[in-house]
C-alpha positions as CSV (number, residue, x, y, z in Angstrom):
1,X,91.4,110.9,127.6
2,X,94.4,113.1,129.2
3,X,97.1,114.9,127.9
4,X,99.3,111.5,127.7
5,X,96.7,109.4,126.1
6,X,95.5,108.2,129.9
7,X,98.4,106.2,130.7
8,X,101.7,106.7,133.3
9,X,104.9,105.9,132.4
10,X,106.9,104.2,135.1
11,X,110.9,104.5,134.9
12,X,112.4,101.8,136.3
13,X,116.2,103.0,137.4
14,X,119.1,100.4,137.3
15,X,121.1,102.0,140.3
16,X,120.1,104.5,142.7
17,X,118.6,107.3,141.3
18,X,120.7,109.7,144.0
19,X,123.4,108.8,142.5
20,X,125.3,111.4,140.4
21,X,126.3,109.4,137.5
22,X,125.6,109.5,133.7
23,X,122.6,106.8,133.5
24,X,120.9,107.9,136.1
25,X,121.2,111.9,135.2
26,X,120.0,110.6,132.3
27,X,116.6,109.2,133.4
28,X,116.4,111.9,135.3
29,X,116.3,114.3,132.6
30,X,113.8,112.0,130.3
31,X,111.2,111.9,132.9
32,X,111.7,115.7,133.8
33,X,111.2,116.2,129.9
34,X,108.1,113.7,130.0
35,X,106.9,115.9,133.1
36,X,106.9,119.0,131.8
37,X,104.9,117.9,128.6
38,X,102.2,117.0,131.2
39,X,102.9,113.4,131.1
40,X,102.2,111.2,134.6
41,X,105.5,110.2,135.2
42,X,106.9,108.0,138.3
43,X,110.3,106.5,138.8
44,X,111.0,103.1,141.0
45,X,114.6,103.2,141.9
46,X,116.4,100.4,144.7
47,X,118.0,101.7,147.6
48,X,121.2,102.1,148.2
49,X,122.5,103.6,151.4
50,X,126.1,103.6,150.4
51,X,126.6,105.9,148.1
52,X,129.7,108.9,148.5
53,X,128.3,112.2,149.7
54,X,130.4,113.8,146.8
55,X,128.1,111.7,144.3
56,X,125.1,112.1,145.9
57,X,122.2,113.8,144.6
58,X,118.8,115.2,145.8
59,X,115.6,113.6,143.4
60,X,112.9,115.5,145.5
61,X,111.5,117.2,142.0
62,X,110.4,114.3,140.6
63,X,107.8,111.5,141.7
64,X,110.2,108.4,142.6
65,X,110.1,105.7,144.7
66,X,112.8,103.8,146.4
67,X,112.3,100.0,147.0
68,X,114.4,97.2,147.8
69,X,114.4,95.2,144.0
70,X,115.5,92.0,146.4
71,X,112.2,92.2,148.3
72,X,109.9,94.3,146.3
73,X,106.5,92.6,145.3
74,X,107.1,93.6,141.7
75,X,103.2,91.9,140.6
76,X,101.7,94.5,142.6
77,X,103.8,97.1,141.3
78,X,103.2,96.1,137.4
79,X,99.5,96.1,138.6
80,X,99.4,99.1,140.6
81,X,98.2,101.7,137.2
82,X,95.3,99.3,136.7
83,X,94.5,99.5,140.7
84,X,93.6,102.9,139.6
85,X,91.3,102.1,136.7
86,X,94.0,103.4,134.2
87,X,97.2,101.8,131.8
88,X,100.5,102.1,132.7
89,X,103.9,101.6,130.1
90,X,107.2,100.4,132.2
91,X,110.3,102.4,130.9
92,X,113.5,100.4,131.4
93,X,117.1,101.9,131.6
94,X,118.9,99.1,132.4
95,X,119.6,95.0,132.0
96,X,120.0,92.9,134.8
97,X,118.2,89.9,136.8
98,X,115.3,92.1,138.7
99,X,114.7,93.7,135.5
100,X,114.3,90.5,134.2
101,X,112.1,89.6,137.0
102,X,109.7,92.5,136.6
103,X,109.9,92.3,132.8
104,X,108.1,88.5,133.4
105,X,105.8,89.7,135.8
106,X,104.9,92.5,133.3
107,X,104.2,90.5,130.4
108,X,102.1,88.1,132.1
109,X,99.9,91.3,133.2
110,X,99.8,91.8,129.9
111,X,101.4,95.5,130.8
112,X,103.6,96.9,128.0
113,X,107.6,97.9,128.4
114,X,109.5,100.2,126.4
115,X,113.8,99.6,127.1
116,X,116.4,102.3,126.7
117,X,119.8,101.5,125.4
118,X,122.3,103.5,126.8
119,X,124.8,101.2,125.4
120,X,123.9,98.0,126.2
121,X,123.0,97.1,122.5
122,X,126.4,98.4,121.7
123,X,129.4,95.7,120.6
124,X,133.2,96.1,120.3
125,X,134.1,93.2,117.6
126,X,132.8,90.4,116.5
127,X,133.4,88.1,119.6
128,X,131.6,90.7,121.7
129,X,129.0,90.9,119.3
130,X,128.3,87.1,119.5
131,X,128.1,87.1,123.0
132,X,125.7,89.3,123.2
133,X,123.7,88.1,120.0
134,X,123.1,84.5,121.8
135,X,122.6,86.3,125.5
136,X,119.7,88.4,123.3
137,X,118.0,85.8,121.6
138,X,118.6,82.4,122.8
139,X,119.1,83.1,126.6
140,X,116.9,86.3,127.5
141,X,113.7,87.4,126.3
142,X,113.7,90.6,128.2
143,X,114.7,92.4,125.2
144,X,112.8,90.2,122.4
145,X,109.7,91.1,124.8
146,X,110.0,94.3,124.7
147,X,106.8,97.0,123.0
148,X,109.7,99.6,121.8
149,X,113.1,100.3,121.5
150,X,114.7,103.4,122.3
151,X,118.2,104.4,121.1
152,X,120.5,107.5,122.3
153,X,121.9,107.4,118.6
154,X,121.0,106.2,114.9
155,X,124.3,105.1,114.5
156,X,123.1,102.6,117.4
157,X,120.1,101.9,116.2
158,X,121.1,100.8,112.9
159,X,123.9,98.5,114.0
160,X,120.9,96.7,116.3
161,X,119.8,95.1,113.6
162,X,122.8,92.6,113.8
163,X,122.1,91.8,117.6
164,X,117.9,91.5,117.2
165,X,117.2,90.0,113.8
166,X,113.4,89.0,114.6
167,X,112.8,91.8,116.6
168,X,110.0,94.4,115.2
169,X,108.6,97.1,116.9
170,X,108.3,100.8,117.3
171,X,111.6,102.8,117.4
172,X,112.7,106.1,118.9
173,X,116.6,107.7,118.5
174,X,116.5,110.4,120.2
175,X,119.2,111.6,122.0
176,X,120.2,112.4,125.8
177,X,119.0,115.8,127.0
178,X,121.1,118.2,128.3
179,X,120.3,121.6,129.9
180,X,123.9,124.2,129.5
181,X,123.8,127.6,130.9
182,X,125.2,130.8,128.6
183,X,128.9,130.2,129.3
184,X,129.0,134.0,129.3
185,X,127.0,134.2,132.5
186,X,129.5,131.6,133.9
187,X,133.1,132.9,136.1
188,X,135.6,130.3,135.3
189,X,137.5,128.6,138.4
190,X,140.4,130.4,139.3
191,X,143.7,128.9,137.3
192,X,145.6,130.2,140.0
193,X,144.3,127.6,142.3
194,X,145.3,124.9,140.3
195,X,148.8,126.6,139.6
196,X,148.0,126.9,136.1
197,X,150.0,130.0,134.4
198,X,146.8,132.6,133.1
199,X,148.3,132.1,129.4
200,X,148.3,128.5,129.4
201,X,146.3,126.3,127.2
202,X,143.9,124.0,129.0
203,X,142.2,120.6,128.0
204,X,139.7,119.5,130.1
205,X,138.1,115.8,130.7
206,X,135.1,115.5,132.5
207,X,134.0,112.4,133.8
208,X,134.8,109.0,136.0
209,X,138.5,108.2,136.1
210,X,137.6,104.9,134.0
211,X,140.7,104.8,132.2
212,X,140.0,101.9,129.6
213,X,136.4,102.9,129.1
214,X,137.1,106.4,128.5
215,X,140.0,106.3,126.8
216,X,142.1,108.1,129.8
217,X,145.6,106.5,129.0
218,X,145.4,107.8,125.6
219,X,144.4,111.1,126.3
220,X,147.7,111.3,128.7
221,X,150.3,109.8,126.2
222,X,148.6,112.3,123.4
223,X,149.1,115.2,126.1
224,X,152.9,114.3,126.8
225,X,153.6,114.5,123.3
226,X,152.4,118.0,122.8
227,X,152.4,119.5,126.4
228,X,155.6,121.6,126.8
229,X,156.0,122.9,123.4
230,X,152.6,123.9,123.6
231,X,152.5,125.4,126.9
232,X,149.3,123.1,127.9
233,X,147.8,121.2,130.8
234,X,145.3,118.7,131.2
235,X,142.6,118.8,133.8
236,X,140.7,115.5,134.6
237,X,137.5,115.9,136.8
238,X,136.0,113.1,138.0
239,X,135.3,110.7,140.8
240,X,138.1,107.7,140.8
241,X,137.6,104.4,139.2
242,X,139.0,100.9,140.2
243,X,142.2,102.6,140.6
244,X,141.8,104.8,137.7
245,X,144.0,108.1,139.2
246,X,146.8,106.4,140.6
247,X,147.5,104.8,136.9
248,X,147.2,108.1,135.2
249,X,149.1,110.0,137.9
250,X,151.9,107.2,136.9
251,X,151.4,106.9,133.3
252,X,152.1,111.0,133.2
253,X,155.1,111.0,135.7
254,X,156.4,108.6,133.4
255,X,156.1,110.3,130.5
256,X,157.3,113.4,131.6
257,X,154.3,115.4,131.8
258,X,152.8,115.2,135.3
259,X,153.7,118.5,136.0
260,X,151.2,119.7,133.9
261,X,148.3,117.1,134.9
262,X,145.7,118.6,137.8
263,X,142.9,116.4,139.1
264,X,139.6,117.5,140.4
265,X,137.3,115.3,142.4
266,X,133.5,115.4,141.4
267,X,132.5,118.7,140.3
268,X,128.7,119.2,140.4
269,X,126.3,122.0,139.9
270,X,128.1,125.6,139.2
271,X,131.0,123.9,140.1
272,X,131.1,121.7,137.2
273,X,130.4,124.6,134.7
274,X,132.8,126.7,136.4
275,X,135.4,124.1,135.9
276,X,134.5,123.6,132.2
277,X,134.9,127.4,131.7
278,X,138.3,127.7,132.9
279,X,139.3,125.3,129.7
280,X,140.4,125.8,126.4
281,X,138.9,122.6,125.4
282,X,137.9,119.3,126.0
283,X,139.2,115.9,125.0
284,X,137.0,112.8,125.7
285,X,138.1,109.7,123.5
286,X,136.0,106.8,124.6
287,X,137.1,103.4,123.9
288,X,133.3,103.0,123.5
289,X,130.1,105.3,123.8
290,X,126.7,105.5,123.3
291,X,126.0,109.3,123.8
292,X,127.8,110.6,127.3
293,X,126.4,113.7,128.9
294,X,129.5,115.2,130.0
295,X,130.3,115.0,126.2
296,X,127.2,116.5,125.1
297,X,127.6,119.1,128.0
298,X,130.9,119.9,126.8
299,X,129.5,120.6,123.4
300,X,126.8,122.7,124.5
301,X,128.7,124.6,126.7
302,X,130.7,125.9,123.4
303,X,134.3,123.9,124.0
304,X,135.6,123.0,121.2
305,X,135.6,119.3,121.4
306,X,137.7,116.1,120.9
307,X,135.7,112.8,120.6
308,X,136.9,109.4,119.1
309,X,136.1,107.3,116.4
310,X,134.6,104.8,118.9
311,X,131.9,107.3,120.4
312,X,128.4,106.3,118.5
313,X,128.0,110.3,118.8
314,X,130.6,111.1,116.9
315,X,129.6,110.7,113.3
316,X,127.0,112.9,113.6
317,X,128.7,115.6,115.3
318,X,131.4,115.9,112.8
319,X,128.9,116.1,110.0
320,X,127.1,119.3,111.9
321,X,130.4,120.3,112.3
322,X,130.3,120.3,116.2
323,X,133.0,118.0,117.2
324,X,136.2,116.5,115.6
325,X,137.0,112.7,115.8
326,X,140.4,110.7,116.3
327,X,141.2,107.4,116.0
328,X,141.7,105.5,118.8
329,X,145.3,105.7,119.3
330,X,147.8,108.2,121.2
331,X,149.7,110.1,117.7
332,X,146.1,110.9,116.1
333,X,144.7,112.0,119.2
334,X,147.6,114.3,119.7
335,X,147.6,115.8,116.2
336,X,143.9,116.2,117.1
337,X,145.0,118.4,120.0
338,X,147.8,120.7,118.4
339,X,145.2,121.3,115.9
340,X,142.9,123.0,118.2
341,X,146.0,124.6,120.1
342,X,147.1,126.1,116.8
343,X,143.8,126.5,114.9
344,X,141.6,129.8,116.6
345,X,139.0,130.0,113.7
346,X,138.3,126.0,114.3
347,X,138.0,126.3,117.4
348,X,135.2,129.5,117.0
349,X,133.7,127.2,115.0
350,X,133.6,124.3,116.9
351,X,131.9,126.3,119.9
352,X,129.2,128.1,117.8
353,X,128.3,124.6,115.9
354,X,128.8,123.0,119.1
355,X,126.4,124.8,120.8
356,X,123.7,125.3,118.0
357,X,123.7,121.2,117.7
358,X,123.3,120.2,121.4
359,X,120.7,123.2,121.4
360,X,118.7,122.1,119.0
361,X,118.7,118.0,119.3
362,X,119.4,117.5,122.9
363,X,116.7,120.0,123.8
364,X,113.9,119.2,127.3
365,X,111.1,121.4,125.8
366,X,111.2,118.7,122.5
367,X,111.6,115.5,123.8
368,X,108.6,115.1,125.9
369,X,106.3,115.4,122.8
370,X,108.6,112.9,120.9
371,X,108.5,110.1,123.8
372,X,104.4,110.4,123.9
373,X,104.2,109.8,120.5
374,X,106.8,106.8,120.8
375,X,104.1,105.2,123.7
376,X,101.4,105.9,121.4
377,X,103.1,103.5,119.2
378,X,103.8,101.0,121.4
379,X,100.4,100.5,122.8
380,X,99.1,100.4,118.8
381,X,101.2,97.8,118.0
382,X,100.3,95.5,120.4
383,X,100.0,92.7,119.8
384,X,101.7,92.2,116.1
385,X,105.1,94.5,116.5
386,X,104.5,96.1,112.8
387,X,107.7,98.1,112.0
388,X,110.2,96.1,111.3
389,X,114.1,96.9,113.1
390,X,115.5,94.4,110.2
391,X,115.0,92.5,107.6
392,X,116.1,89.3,109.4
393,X,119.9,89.7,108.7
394,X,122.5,86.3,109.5
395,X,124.3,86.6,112.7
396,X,126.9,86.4,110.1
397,X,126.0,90.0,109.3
398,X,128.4,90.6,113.3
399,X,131.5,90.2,110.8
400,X,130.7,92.6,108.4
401,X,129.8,95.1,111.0
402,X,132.4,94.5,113.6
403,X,135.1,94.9,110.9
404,X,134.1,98.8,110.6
405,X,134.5,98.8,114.5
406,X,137.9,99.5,116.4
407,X,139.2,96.9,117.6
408,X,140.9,97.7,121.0
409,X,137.9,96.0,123.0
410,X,138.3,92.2,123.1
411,X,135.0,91.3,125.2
């Protein structure tokens, strides 16, 4: 038997995997993880030959395919593993019809599949949360199907239960991994550039320009409450979004701060870090969240760090001490932010905690070791699914839980 138990793990990405977004970094940096543990890792990603050339990445480090998901033969891929005389467990990242597709073609094989929630198990309220309850157990059985469930937060994980009431089978929380250099060894993007006075204090937000999703409006109406008194600017980094810089170029001219907003296109590499280091801090509010990497970056990287009550992250960072948490709504948030302007011994300790948590749970050289041992699981189960997610709850169970959940989201 090999190092991984004499099975490969195939990733199966949603979207491109060249394409330099948050889900897909994330695979990336599970099966690199996997890889270096010794695992036999390979990644079946669909083609797409219009992505920017700002978001484009290289994936030449790691074994994956590119197919067309409208055309591919997905029996022969589910089959391929035993083709070689060996097992294989499907890793999915993602919901959508192909998946669905494959997910058939898989059980019928009798090949196991493990899914990944980054967010998709998440709800907003208790109309979202019946959506998705009856999409999840009386329309799709991709889900109910599955060998094991993987969650990017316990916070997630628990809340599942309310979605999956029958479901039972081996879990794993682990978060997303992140790899943040010494921020010493780092030079910090000229403020000049920007025309941002040396003695300023700078916010940063890194991250697509999705202004509902990540909470972008109110981190500008926050900012124009505390920006000239405080002598601060904002800096959002990011690729655009359905429109997403025009409103908040607006929204600040408005208000009377645009003066002090700078945008930065897609920042990747050293140029990303380099922009993080010019900051002060960073400010990332999501409306909703499972665990970003840009937030766990930001944390890592030692910048003191402003999450919002909607983030699944964010109760356990402000137990470790490594994050503070608003409420969704533009006075707390800006409170939030004079604190940390004011505050120089919070902010120390935000960056050492910071850094120390990320360090220590969002870590590569850890997680392969804890994904093997969730596989092991899944193939022991199989058949009977012996660890129960729940004890059956009602769906009734949505309106207790969606009543401890902000209610800005309405679908």
């Amino acid at each position: 038997m090999t190092a991984n138990g004499g099975f490969r793990v195939v990733h199966v990405f949603p979207d491109s995997a060249r394409l330099s977004c948050g889900p897909c970094n994330a695979i990336l940096a599970i099966m690199e993880s996997q890889q270096n543990h010794g695992m036999d890792v390979k990644g079946i990603s669909p083609v797409d030959h219009n992505i920017p050339a700002a978001q484009c990445q290289r994936i030449e480090h790691l074994p994956i395919r590119e197919v067309d998901f409208g055309a591919a033969d997905f029996a022969s891929t589910a089959l391929a593993a035993r083709a070689e005389g060996r097992g294989a467990i499907f890793h999915f990242h993602g919901i959508a019809s192909r998946t669905n597709q494959l997910a058939r073609k898989l059980k019928q094989a009798g090949i196991p599949y493990v899914f990944t929630s980054h967010g998709q198990l998440l709800y907003h309220g208790f109309t979202h949360g019946l959506k998705k309850f009856i999409y999840l157990n009386l329309v799709s059985r991709f889900i109910r199907d599955a060998g094991g469930l993987h969650f990017l937060t316990q916070r997630e994980a628990d809340r599942a239960r309310y979605l999956l009431p029958t479901w039972r089978g081996p879990l794993l929380v682990h978060h997303n991994l992140v790899r943040v250099p010494d921020p010493a060894s780092v030079r910090p993007r000229s403020r000049q550039e920007l025309s941002i006075p040396a003695d300023a204090f700078v916010f940063a937000y890194l991250g697509r320009l999705h202004v509902e999703h990540k909470g972008l409006d109110l981190v500008v109406k926050a900012f124009a409450r505390i920006a000239t008194q405080a002598n601060a600017y904002l800096v959002l980094v990011g690729p655009d979004w359905a429109g997403g810089r025009q409103i908040l170029e607006q929204l600040a001219s408005q208000l009377g701060c645009g003066e002090r907003v700078r945008f930065l296109d897609s920042q990747i590499g050293e140029a990303k870090w380099s922009a993080l280091r010019m900051a002060d801090a960073f400010v990332s509010p999501s409306r909703w969240e499972a665990c970003s990497l840009a937030q766990a970056e930001a944390i890592g990287f030692g910048l003191p760090t402003i999450l919002s009550t909607g983030v699944s992250i964010a109760p356990e960072a402000v137990e470790r001490g490594a994050a503070l948490a608003s409420p969704l709504n533009a006075a707390a948030l800006a409170r939030a932010m004079q604190q940390l302007i004011e505050n120089r011994q919070l902010r120390r300790s935000l960056s050492e905690l910071g850094r120390q948590w990320v360090l220590q749970t969002c870590s590569f050289e850890t997680a392969g070791a804890c994904f093997q041992e969730f596989y092991q699981r899944v193939l022991e189960s199989r058949p009977t699914h012996s660890s129960p997610v729940a004890n059956h709850p009602p769906p009734a169970a949505l309106v207790a839980s969606a009543s401890r959940e902000p209610a800005d989201r309405k679908n």
